[in-house]
Each structure stands twice: as structure tokens, then as C-alpha cells.
C-alpha positions as CSV (number, residue, x, y, z in Angstrom):
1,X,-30.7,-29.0,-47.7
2,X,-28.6,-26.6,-44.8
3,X,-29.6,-24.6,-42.1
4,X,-27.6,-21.2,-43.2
5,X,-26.8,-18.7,-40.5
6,X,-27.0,-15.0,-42.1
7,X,-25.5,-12.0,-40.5
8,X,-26.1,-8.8,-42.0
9,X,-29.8,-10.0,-43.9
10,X,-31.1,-6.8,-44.7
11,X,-28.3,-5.3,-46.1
12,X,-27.4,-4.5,-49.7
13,X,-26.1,-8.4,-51.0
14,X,-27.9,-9.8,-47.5
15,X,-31.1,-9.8,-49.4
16,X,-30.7,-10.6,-52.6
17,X,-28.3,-13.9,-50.5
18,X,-31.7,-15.1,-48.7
19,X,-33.4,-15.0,-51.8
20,X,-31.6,-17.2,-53.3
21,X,-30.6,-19.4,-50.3
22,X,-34.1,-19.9,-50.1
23,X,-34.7,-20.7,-53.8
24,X,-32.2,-23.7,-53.2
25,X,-34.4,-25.1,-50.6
26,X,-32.2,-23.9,-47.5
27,X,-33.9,-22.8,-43.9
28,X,-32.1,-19.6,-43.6
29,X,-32.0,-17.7,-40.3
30,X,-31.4,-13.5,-40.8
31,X,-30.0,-11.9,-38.3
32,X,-29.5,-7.7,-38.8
33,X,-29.9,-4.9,-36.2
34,X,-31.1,-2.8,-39.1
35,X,-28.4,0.4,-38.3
36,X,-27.8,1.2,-42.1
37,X,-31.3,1.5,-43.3
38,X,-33.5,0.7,-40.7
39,X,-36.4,-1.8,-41.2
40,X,-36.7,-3.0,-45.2
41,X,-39.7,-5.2,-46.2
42,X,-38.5,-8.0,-48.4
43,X,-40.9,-10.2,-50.4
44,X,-39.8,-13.3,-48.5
45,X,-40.2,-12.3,-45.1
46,X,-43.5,-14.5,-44.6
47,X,-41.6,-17.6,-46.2
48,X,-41.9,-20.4,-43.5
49,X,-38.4,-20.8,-43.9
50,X,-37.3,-18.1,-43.1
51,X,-36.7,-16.6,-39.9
52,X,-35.2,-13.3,-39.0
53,X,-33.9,-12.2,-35.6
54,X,-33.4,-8.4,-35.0
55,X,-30.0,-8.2,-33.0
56,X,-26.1,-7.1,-33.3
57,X,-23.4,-9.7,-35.0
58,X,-21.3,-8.2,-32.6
59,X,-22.9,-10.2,-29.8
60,X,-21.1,-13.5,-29.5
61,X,-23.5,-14.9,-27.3
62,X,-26.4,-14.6,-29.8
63,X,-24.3,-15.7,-32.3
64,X,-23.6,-19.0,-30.7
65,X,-27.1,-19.7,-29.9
66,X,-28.8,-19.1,-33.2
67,X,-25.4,-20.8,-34.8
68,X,-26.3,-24.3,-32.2
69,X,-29.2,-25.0,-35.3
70,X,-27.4,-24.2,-38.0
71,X,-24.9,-25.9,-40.7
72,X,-23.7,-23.0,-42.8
73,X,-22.9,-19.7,-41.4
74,X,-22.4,-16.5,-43.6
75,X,-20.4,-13.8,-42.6
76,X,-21.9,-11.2,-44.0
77,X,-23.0,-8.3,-41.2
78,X,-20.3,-5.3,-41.6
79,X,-20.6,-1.7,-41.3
80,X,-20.2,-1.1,-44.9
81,X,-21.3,1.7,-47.4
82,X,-19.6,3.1,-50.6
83,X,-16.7,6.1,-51.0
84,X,-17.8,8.3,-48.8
85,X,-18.0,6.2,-45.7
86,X,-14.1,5.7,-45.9
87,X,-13.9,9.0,-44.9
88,X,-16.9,9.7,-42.6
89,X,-16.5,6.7,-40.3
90,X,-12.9,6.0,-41.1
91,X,-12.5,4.8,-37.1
92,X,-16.3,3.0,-36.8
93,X,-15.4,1.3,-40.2
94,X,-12.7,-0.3,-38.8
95,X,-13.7,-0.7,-34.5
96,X,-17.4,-1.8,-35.3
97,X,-15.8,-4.7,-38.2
98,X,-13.1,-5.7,-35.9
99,X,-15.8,-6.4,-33.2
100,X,-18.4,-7.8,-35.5
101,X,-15.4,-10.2,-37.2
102,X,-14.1,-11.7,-33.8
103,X,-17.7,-12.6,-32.5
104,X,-18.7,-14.8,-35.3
105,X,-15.2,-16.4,-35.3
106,X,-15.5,-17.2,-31.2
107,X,-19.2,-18.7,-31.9
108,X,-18.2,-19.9,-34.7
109,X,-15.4,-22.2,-33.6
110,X,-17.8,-23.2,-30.8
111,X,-20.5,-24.2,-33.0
112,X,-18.0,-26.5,-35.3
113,X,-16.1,-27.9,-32.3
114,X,-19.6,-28.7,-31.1
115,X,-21.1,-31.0,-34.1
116,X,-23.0,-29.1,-36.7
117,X,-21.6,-26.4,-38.1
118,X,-19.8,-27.3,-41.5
119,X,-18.6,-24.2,-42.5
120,X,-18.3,-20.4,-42.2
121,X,-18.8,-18.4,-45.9
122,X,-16.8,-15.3,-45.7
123,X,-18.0,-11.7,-47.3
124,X,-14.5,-9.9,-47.9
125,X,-14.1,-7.5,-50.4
126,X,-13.0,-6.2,-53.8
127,X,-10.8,-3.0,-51.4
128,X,-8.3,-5.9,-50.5
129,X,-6.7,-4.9,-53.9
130,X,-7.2,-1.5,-53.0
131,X,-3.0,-0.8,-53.0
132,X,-2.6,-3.2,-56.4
133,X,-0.2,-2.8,-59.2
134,X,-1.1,-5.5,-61.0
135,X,-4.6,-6.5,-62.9
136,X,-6.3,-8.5,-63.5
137,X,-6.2,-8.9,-59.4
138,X,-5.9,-13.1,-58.5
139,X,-6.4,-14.3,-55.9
140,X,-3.1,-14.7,-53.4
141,X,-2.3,-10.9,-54.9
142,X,-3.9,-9.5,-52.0
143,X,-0.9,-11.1,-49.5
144,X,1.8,-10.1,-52.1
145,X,0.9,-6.4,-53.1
146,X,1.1,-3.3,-50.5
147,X,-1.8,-3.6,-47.9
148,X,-5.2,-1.2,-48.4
149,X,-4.7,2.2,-47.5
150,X,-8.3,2.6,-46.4
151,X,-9.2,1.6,-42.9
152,X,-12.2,-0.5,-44.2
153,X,-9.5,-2.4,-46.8
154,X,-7.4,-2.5,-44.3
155,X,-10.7,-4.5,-42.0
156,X,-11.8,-6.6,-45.2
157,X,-8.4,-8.0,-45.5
158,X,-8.3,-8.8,-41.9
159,X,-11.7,-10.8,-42.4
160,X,-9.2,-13.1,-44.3
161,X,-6.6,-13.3,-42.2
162,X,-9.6,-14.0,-39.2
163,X,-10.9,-17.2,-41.8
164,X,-7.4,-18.8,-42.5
165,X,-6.1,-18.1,-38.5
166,X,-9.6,-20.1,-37.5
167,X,-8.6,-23.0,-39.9
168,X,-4.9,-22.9,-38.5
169,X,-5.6,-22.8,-34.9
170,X,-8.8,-24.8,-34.7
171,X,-10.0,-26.1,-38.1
172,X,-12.6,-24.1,-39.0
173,X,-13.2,-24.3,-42.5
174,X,-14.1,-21.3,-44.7
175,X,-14.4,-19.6,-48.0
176,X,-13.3,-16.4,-48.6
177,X,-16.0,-14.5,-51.5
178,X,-14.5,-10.7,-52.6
179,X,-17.7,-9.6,-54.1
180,X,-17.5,-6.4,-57.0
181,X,-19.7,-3.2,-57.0
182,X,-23.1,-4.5,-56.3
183,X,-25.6,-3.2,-58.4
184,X,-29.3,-3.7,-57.8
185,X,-32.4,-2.3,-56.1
186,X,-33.3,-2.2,-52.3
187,X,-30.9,0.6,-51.2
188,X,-32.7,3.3,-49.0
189,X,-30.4,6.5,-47.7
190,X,-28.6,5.2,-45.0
191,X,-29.1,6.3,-41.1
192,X,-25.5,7.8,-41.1
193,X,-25.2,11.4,-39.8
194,X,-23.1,12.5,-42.1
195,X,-24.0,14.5,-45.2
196,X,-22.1,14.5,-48.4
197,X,-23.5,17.1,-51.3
198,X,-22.5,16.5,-55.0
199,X,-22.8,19.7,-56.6
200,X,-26.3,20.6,-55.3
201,X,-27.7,17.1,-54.5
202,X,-26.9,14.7,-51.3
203,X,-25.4,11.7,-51.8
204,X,-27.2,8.6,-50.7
205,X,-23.9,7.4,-48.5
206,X,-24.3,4.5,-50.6
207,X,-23.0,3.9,-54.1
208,X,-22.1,5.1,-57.4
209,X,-25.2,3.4,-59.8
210,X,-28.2,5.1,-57.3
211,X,-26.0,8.4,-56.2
212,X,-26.0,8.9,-60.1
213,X,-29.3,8.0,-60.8
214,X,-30.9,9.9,-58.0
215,X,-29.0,13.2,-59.4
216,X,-29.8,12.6,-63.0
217,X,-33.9,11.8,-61.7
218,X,-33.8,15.6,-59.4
219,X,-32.1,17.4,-62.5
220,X,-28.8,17.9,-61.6
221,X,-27.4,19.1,-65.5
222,X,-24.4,19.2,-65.4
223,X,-23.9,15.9,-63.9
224,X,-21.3,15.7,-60.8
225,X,-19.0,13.2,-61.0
226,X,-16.0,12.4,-58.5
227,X,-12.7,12.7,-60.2
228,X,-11.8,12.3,-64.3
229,X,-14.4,9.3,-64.6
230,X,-12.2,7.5,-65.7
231,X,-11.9,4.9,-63.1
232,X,-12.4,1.3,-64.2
233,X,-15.0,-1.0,-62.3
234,X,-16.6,-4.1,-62.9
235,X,-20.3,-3.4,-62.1
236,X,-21.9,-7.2,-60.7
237,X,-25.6,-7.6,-60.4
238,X,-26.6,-8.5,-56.9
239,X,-28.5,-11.3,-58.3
240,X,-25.3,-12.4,-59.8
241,X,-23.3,-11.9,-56.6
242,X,-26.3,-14.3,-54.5
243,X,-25.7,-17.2,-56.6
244,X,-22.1,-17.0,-56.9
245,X,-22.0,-17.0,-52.5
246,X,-24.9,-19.8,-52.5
247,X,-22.5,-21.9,-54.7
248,X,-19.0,-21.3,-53.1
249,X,-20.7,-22.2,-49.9
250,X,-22.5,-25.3,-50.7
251,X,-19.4,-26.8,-53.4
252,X,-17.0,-29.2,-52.1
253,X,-13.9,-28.0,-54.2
254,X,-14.6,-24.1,-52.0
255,X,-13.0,-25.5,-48.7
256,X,-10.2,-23.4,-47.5
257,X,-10.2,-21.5,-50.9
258,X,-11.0,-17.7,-51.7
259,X,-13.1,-16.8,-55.1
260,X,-13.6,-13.1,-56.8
261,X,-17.1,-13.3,-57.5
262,X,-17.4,-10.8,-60.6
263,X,-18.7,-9.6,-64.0
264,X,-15.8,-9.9,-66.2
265,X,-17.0,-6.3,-68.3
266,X,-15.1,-3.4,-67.8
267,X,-16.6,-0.3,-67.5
268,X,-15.2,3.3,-66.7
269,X,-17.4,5.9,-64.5
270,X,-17.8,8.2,-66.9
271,X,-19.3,5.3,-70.0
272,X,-21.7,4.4,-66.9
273,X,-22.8,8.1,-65.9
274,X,-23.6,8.3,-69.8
275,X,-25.3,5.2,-70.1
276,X,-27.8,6.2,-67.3
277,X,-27.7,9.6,-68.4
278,X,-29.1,8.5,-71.8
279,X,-31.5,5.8,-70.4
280,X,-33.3,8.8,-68.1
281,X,-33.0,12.2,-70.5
282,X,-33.2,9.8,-74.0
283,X,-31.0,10.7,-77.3
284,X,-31.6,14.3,-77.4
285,X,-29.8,15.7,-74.5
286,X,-26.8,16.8,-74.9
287,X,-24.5,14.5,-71.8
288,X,-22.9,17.5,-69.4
289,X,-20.6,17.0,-66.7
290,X,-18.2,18.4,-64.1
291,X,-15.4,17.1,-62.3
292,X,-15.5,17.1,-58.6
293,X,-12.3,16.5,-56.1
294,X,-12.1,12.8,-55.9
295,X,-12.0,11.1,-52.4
296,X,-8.5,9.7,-51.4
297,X,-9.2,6.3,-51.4
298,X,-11.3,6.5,-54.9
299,X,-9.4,3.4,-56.6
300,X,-8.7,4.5,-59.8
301,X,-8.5,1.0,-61.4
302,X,-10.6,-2.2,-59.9
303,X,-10.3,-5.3,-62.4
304,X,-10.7,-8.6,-61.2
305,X,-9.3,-11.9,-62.1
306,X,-12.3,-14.2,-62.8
307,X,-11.2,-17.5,-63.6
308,X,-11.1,-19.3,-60.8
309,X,-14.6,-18.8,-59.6
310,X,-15.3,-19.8,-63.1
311,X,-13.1,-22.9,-63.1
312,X,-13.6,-24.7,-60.0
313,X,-17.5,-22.8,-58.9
314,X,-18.9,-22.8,-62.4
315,X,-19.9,-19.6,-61.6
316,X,-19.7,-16.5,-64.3
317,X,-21.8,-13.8,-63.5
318,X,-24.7,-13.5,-66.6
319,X,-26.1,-9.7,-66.2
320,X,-25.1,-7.5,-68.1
321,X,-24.9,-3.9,-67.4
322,X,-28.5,-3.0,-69.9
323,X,-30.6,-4.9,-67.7
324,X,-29.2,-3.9,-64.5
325,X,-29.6,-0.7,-65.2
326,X,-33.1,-1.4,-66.7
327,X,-34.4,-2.4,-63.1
328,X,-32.2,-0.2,-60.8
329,X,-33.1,3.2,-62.9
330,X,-37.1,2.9,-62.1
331,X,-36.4,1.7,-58.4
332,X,-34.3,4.5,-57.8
333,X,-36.8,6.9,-59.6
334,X,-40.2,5.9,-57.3
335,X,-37.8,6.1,-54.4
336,X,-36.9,9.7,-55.0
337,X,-40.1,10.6,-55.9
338,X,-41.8,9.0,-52.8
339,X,-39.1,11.0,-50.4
340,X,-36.7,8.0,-49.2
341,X,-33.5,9.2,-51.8
């Protein structure tokens, strides 16, 4: 069993990654300065091996230190949220990543050239297709198709160009994971200042499953979507998205390769809006909706080539969209109801 390193714990996939670091066996150091959400309770934050460490990824020194005990390190920490962020933070997206990204690579290299460290495990992004033509997206598409648009594509594909320039210059070995629309529970509204309304209810700056949810829960009828709904995602359960990290990191054949970790079920916005739609209001409702102005960088198609996690990982992500929904619906309920959404 490893010592893992990571940054960015108590975020979205940061949890639901401990969890199942820790289910391996691992040690696993957190290390978050808890800017998104502020403190989160999670139900493994007594385990004895686990230890988190309240302070910014963007501090290199720290980084090294905590790094000096450690023989995986994941990547993870990122100012990160859904649609609207692009827009809100377009600069901080792109300043605070940049920052965060060349910290971990100077400790990083360090801690490699130094003895222990084995490997750094990359959190890029779906958004480096963000500019594609082609689908399903592979991976090597993202160096042959225009570059993102979006300042925080634009970041998640320099996170890749970071891994493979630390290999070239000073052999630090990677893997590159581009994980697909989370879906799970431990989402609160984020810290950010800015306020986005959807029709008459405020977005959770976060993303699409719980922005829906929560407006369905307060009665929102009809239901504000942004743009035709007809964009395609791939909706992956965070659980999912854990175990398929956990086992790029720890596999031999995930040296110096990049994986899309993914559900391979297609799904447009509007078939999920009316999925949760009838799982909250039941059979009888009649399903209403509007239209809103999408946001600029609102991809309207996100399909992912999943083979070759699934080839050389043995990794295929198992949850399908029912059960998600099934345990995200009643979290995001009790959270609106108890004043956090």
C-alpha cells in the first residue's frame, strides 16, 4: 500500500477519491484550503489513515514537505465549478490554475528527484475537447483539434502539457485522467460572489444535475433550462470517477499515458431535466419548460471515447443514470430544505 498526496480533498471528485483511496488500504494525506464550499464533514475524516492539512496547493513549499512522505501525488486542487464560472471568473479560472499547476509540478519534481515519489496522477478535464469536431473524442484529439475556447479549457489542457513537459525535462512520470460530468452528492453553494438566477431561482454555481434539482424541489414550473437541451453529455457517477483515478494511478500499463474516465450512455439535457422532473413531481405532471440564452462556452456536444480506459485500466464506469439520480435527488432535497441550496 502508497502514501497518496491529495490536493483539492474536499472538493466535488476530492471526496469521493479519499474514499476510495482509503478503501484500497492507502494512507492518504488531504490537503484543501476549503475556498469553494468552505469546511465539509466527510464520514472518513476520523479514519486513522487519513490526515487532512488545511492550506493552499498554490504554496510550493507546503507541497514539498507534505510530498517528502508520500509515493503517489494527485493533482487534483483547481478552481473549478460548472457553466457559469467560465464566465464569472474567466481571469481567476485561468491565474489561480496556472499557479496551483506550477507549484505541484516544482515540488513535485523535487520529491521524485529526491527518492520516493513514484508518480504524479493528473485531474484534467473533459473541456480539453471543448473546440472538437470529431466524437467520440480519443485521446491524442485534444493536440490535433482547435484549442478550448474557454479560459478554464484553455488551463485544463495546459495541466497536460505541465505532465508530459515534467516527463521531458526531468522524468517525472504521470497520468493524465479527463473525468466527465460528475454526478453525486456533497455539493454545497459555492463561496463565489457571484449570482446567477435561472428564471426566478439562483443557481448553485455548481452543476447541471443539483441546479436542476434544487429548481424542480423550490417549484420552479416551467422548468429553466439553458439553451435547446439538446446538448449531449455523458453524466459519470462520482463513485465511478474515484475508482477509475485509484486505478490509473496504482496500474503499471498508466505510465506516461492519458485515460477518459467516463459512462459510455449518452444523454441530452433536456431527457435528464425530464427524468428528474418525473422522479420529483411523479407521472401526473405535465413536464414544462423554457429556454433560457445559453452561455458561450455551453458545449453543445460532449461524447467521449471510452475504450482505452477500458482496454488497458479495466475500468468501465457501472452507474447508471436511475441510481445516480436516486441518491443525488434526496441529497439535494434535505439540503434545500435545511437552507445550504
Amino acid at each position: 500500500m502508497a502514501t497518496v498526496l491529495v490536493t483539492g480533498s474536499a472538493g466535488f471528485i476530492g471526496g469521493y477519491l479519499v474514499e476510495e483511496l482509503l478503501g484500497r488500504g492507502h494512507d492518504v494525506v488531504g490537503l484543501d484550503n476549503h475556498s469553494k464550499y468552505g469546511p465539509v464533514a466527510h464520514s472518513y475524516d476520523d479514519n486513522p489513515r487519513f490526515r487532512f492539512v488545511e492550506g493552499d496547493a498554490r504554496d510550493a513549499a507546503l507541497l514539498a514537505d507534505l510530498l517528502a512522505g508520500c509515493d503517489h501525488f494527485v493533482a487534483g486542487a483547481a478552481m473549478i465549478g460548472g457553466i457559469s464560472y467560465f464566465h464569472a471568473y474567466a481571469y481567476d479560472l485561468l491565474a489561480t490554475n496556472e499557479r496551483i499547476m506550477a507549484a505541484s509540478c516544482d515540488a513535485a519534481i523535487a520529491a521524485h528527484r529526491a527518492g520516493r515519489l513514484r508518480k504524479v496522477t493528473y485531474l484534467s478535464s473533459s473541456m480539453v475537447y471543448e473546440s472538437t469536431d470529431r466524437w467520440p473524442s480519443r485521446e491524442g484529439d485534444e493536440r490535433h483539434v482547435p484549442p478550448p475556447l474557454s479560459s478554464y479549457g484553455f488551463q485544463k489542457l495546459a495541466v497536460e502539457y505541465y505532465a508530459r513537459a515534467a516527463w521531458d525535462q526531468y522524468r517525472l512520470p504521470y497520468t493524465i485522467v479527463r473525468p466527465f460530468n460528475c454526478v453525486g452528492v456533497g455539493e454545497g453553494r459555492a463561496l463565489g460572489e457571484a449570482e446567477v438566477l435561472s428564471g426566478n431561482v439562483k443557481l448553485a454555481m455548481s452543476h447541471v444535475v443539483p441546479d436542476l434539482v434544487q429548481k424542480i424541489v423550490k417549484g420552479q414550473d416551467p422548468l429553466h433550462i439553458l439553451g435547446t437541451g439538446e446538448q449531449v453529455r455523458h453524466y459519470t457517477y462520482g463513485g465511478d470517477l474515484a475508482r477509475g483515478i485509484a486505478t490509473a494511478m496504482e496500474h503499471e500499463a498508466a505510465y506516461n499515458e492519458d485515460f477518459n474516465l467516463s459512462t459510455a450512455e449518452s444523454t441530452t439535457v433536456l431527457e435528464l431535466a425530464e427524468l428528474i422532473w418525473r422522479k420529483i413531481k411523479g407521472p401526473d405532471v405535465p413536464f414544462r419548460y423554457v429556454s433560457d440564452e445559453p452561455f458561450a462556452h455551453d458545449v453543445t456536444k460532449r461524447v467521449p471515447d471510452v475504450a482505452k480506459a477500458r482496454e488497458v485500466l479495466g475500468f468501465t464506469a457501472t452507474t447508471d443514470l436511475d441510481a445516480m439520480l436516486d441518491e443525488v435527488i434526496p441529497w439535494v432535497t434535505r439540503a434545500v430544505y435545511d437552507g445550504r441550496l
